[in-house]
PLY file of the C-alpha trace (Angstrom):
ply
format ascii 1.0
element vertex 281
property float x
property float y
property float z
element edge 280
property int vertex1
property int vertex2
end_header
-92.83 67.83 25.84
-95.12 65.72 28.57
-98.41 65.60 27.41
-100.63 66.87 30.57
-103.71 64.84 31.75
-106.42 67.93 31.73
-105.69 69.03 27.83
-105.36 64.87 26.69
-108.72 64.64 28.22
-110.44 67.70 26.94
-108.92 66.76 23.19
-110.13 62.86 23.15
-113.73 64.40 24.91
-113.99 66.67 22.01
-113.14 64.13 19.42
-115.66 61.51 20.59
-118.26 64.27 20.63
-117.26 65.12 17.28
-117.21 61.82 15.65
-120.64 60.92 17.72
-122.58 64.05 16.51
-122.17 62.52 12.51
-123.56 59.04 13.91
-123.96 56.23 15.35
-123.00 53.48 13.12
-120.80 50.39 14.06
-117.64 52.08 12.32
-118.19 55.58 14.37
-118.42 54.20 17.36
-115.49 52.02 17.27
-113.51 54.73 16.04
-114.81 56.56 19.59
-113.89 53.31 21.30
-110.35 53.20 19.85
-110.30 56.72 21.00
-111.42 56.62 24.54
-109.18 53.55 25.10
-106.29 55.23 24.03
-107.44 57.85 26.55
-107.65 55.71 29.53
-103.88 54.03 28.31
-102.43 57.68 28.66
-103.58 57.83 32.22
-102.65 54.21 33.11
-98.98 55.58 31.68
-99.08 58.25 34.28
-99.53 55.83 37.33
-97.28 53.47 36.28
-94.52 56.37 35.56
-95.50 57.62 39.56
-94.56 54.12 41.02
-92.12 52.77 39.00
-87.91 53.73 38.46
-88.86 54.35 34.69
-87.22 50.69 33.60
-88.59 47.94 32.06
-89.77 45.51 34.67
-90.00 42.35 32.46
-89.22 40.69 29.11
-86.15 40.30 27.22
-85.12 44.21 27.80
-85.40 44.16 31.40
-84.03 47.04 33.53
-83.84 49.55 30.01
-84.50 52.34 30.83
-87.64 53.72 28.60
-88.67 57.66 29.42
-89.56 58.56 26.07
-92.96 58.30 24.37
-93.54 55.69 21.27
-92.87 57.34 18.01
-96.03 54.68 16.83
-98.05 52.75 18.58
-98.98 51.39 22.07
-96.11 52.76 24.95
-97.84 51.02 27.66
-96.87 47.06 27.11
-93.24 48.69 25.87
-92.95 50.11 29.45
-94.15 46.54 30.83
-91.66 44.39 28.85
-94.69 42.35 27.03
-94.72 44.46 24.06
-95.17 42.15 21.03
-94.39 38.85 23.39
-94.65 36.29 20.64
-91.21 37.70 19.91
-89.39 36.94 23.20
-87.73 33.74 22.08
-86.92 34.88 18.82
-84.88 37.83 20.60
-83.10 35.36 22.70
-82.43 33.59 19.89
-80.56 36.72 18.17
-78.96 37.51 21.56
-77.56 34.05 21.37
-76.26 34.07 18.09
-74.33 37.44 18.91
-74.59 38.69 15.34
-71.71 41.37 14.81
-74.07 43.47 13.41
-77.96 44.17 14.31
-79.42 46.62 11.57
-83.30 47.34 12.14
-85.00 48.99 9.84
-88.15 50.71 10.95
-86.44 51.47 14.20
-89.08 54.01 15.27
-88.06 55.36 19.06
-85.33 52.17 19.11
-87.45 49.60 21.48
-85.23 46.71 20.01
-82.04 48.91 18.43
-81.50 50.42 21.96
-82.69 46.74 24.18
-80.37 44.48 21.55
-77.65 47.32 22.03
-77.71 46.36 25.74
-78.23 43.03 25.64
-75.27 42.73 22.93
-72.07 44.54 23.77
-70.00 43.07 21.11
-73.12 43.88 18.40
-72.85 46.82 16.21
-76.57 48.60 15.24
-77.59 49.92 12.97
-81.31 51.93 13.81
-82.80 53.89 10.34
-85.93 54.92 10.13
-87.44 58.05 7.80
-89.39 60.05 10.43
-87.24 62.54 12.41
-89.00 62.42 15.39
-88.35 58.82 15.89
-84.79 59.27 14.84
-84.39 61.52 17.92
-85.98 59.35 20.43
-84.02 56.94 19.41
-81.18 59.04 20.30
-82.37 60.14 23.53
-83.56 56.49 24.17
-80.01 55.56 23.58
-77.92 58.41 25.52
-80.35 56.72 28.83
-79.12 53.78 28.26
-75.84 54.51 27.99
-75.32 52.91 24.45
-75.76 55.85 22.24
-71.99 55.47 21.03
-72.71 51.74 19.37
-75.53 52.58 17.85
-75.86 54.11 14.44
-79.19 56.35 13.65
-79.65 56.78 10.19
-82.29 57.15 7.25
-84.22 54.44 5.69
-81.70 52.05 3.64
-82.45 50.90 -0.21
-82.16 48.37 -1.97
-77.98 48.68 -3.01
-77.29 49.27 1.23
-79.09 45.94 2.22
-76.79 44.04 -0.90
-73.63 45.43 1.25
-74.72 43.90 4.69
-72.06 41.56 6.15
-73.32 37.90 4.77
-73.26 35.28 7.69
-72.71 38.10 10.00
-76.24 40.22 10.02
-80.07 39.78 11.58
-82.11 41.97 10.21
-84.82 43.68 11.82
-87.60 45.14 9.41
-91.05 46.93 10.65
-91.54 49.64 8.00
-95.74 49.45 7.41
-96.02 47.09 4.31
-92.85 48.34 2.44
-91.32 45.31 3.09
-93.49 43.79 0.18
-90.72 45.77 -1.93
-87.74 46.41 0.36
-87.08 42.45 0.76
-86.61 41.39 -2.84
-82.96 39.49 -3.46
-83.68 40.08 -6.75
-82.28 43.53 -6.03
-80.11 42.93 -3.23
-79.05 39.50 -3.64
-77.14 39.51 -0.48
-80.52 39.17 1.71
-79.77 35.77 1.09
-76.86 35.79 3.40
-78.65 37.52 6.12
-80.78 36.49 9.05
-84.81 38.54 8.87
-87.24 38.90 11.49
-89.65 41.02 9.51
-93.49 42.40 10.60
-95.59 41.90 7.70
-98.13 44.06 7.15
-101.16 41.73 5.45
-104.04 44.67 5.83
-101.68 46.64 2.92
-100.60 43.44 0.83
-102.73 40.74 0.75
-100.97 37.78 0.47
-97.56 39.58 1.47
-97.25 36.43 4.03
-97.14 33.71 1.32
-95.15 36.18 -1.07
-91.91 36.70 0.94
-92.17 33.04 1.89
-92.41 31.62 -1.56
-89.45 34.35 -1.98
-87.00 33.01 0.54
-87.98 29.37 1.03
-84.93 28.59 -1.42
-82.49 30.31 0.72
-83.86 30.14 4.31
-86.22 28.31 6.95
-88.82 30.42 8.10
-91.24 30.60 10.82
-94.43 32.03 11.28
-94.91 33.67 14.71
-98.46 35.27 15.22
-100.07 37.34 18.08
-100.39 36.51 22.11
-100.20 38.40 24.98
-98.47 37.68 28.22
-100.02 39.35 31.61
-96.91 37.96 33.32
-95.89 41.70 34.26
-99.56 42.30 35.65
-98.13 42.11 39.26
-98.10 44.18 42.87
-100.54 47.21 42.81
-102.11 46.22 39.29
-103.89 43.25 41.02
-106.63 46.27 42.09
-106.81 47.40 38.80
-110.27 46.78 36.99
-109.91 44.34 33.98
-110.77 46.54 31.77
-107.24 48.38 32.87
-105.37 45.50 32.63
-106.26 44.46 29.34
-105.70 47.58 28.59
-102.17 47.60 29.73
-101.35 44.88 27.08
-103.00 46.41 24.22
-100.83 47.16 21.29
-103.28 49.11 19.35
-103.48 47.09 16.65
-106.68 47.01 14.24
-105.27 44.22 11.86
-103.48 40.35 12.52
-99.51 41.23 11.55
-97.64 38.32 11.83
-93.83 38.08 11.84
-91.38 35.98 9.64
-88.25 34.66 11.24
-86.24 33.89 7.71
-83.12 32.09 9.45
-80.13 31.44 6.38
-79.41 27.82 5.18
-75.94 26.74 5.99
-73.75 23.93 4.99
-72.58 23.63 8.42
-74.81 26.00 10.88
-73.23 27.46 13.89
-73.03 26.47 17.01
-75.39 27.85 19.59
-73.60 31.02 21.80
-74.73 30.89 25.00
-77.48 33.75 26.22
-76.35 37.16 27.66
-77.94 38.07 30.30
-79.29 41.32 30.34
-77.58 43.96 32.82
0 1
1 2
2 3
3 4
4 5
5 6
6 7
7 8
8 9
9 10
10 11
11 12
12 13
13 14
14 15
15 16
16 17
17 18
18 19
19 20
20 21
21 22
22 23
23 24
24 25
25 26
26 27
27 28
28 29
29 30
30 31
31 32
32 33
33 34
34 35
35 36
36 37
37 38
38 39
39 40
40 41
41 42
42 43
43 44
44 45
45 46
46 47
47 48
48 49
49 50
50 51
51 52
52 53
53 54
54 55
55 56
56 57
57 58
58 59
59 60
60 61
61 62
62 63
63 64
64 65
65 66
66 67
67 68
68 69
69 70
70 71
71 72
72 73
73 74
74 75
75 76
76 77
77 78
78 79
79 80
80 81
81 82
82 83
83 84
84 85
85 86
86 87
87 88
88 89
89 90
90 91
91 92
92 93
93 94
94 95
95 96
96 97
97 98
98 99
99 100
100 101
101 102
102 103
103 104
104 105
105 106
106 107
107 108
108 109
109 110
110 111
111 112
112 113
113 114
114 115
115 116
116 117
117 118
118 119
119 120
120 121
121 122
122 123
123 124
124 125
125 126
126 127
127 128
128 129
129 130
130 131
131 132
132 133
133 134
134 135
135 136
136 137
137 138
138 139
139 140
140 141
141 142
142 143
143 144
144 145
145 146
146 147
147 148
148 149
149 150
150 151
151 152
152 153
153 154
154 155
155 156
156 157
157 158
158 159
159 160
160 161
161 162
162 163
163 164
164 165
165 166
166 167
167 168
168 169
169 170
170 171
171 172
172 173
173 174
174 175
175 176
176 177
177 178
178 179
179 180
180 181
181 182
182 183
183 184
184 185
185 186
186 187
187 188
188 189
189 190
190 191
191 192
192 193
193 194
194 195
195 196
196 197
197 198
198 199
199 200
200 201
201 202
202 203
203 204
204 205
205 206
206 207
207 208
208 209
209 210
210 211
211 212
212 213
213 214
214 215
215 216
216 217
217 218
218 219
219 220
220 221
221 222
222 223
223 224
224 225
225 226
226 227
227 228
228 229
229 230
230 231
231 232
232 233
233 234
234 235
235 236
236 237
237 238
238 239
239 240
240 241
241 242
242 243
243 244
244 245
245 246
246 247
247 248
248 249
249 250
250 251
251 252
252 253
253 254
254 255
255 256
256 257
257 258
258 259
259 260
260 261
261 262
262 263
263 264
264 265
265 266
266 267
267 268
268 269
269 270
270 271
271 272
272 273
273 274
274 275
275 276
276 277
277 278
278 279
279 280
């Protein structure tokens, strides 16, 4: 259902009116600040969905189409191509390697299921999340992109499912809000150490999660910290007029806390030889 610009307004003015009628402390008003920026995104959505064909102009999933709303999160830098842009070479990396199979856990509305499914012909994916609503726009997400048949939307996998992934043959994608802390343990699914794991890690919810999974795979992979940046590199044509405020805005992710990504690559006797990159269609 499109969300219409009159009603979004009159719910985020009622909520800051709310909030600011309790007080006036730090915490209230950046809650009203978090609020009335997420306002102002929704309308910069609107004029970019007016000018634009409705495909990614930039990034490692240019020209996907992307017409559905974010189950989570910020949908404006997803519709730029700079969402989380620190992660661009590691996706070219996994495009390169060609894994037969791509299974991302914490798929949400399939961003990178549905972009690797493009980018990857030969791939297999595997998208699971637990929330419904993301499980659909992942399948509508697919169906405009023409790659609904390759990819396989399913609930959240345990422990016994990750021990059955292909060893030597898998990346693993993992974004599920500081359950990874649990999920990733080859204690209980021994054959994570056979797999490839780009994994968000959620430090506000587990402190120390960082240092934990790397202590727990540093015998069985190299790993790579990859923090935060932004890239304004899609800022182009009519956004030039837009007031900085706007274009900041059009890069914000939403995020409150740092969460930094691991890239856990396997140790190999004798590591494969570099594929060269797809390009995307």
């Amino acid at each position: 259902m499109k969300l219409k610009t009159a009603e979004v307004t009159e719910r985020i003015a009622a909520e800051v009116r709310a909030l600011l009628a309790d007080g006036s402390d730090a915490q209230t008003l950046m809650q009203a600040l978090r609020r009335l920026a997420k306002w102002r995104a929704f309308l910069l959505e609107g004029q970019i969905e007016k000018r634009g064909p409705g495909r990614i102009p930039a990034g490692p999933f240019k020209g996907m189409a992307y017409p559905v709303r974010a189950s989570e999160g910020a949908r404006l830098p997803r519709m730029l191509g700079c969402y989380e842009a620190s992660l661009a070479p590691v996706i070219e990396e996994i495009i390169a390697r060609a894994y037969p199979l791509v299974c991302d856990i914490g798929a949400a509305e399939g961003y990178y299921a549905v972009g690797l499914a493009r980018r990857m012909p030969g791939s297999r994916v595997m998208a699971r999340d637990g929330d419904a609503r993301a499980q659909r726009l992942c399948a509508r997400l697919g169906a405009a992109n023409d790659v609904a048949d390759r990819i396989e939307i399913g609930p959240p996998m345990g422990h016994a499912d990750l021990d059955t992934l292909p060893a030597g043959q898998t990346v693993l994608i993992c974004d599920i809000e500081g359950a990874e802390v649990d999920l990733l343990d080859h204690d209980r699914a021994p054959g994570l150490r056979h797999v490839d794991i780009l994994v968000e890690v959620h430090e506000a919810i587990h402190p120390g999660a960082v240092d934990l999974l790397t202590h727990r795979f540093a015998d069985s992979h190299d790993i790579r910290r990859i923090d935060r940046k932004l890239d304004d590199s899609a800022l182009t044509g009519w956004m030039e007029q837009l007031s900085d405020l706007d274009r900041l805005l059009l890069l914000w992710e939403w995020r409150a806390t740092p969460t930094p990504w691991l890239w856990m690559t396997r140790r190999t006797a004798h590591p494969p030889q570099p594929f060269l990159p797809q390009e995307a269609p």
